[in-house]
C-alpha positions in Angstrom: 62.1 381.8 119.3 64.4 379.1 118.1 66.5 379.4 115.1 67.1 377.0 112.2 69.7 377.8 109.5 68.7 376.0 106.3 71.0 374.9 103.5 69.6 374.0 99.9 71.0 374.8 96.7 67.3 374.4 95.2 65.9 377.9 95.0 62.2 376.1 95.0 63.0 374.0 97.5 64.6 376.4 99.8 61.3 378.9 99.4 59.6 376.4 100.4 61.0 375.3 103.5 61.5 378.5 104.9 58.4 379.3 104.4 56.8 375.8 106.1 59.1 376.6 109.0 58.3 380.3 109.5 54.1 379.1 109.5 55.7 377.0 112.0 56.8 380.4 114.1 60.7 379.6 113.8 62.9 382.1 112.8 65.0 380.6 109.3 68.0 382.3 108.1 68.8 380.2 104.4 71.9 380.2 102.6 72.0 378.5 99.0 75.1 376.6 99.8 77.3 374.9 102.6 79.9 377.7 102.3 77.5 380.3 102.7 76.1 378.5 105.8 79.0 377.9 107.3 80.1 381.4 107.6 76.7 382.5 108.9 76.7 379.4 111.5 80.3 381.6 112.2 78.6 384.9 113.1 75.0 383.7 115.0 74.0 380.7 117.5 71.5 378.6 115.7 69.8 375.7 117.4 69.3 373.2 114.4 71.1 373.3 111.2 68.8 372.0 108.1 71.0 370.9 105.6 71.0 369.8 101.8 73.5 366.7 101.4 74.7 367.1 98.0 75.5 371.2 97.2 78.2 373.0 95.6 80.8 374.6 97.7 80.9 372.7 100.7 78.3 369.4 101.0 75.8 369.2 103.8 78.5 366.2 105.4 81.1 368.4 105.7 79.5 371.2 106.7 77.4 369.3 109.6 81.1 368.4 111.0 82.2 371.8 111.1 79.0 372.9 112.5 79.1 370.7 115.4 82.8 371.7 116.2 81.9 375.3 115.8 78.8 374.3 118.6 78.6 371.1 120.0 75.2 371.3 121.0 74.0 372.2 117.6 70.5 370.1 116.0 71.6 368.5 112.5 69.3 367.4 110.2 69.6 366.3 106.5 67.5 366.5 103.6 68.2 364.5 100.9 67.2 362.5 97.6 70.6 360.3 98.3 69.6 358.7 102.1 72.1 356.1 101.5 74.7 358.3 100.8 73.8 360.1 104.7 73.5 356.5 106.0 77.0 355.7 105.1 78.8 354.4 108.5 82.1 355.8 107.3 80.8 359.6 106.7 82.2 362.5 108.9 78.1 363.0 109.8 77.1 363.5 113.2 75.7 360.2 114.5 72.5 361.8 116.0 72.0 363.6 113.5 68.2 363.1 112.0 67.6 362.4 108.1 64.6 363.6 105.8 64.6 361.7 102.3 62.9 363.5 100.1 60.6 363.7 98.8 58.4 364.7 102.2 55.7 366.3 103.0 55.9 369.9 104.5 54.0 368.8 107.4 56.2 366.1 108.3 59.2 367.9 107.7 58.0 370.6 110.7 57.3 367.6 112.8 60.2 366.2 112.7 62.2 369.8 113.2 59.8 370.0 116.4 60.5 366.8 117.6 64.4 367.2 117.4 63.9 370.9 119.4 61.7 369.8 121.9 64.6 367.1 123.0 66.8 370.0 122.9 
């Protein structure tokens, strides 16, 4: 079963998703910010990281850098209200990485997650 970690400050939001992804048959571990992520992406292989941009702690950016260094084969994607901000040339972001501006639909989120692990 392939493993997404998901990072959203939004307690809603993050209910939600994990919840969308699970009916999905993934297995989700969430953390409710980049920090918290970042330590658990430190512990257990995951094979996409789902990431918030703009949280406390440690933004989705920065934490999507670190996540590819700690496993360069790692999935990134990010959802966020602030797609230009992701866009930015200059960011740290992974270049492949894949961006969700919300708001989406729960069914396209999932088919975007399956099309970035089926290329896997």
């Amino acid at each position: 079963m392939q493993r997404i970690l998901l990072a959203e400050d939004d307690n809603d939001m993050r209910r939600f998703l994990v919840k969308a992804l699970e009916n999905a048959g993934y297995h989700v571990a969430s953390c409710e910010n980049g920090l918290a992520a970042y330590d658990r992406l430190r512990e257990e292989p995951f094979e996409l990281l789902l990431t918030d941009i703009v949280m406390p702690e440690m933004d989705g950016i920065e934490l999507a850098r670190r996540a590819t260094e700690l496993d360069p084969d790692i999935k990134v994607m990010f959802i966020t209200g602030f797609a230009a901000v992701a866009l930015n040339p200059d960011s740290d972001a992974p270049k492949e990485a894949k961006i969700l501006s919300k708001p989406f639909h729960l069914r396209d989120l999932v088919s975007e997650v399956q099309k970035i692990l089926v290329a896997a």
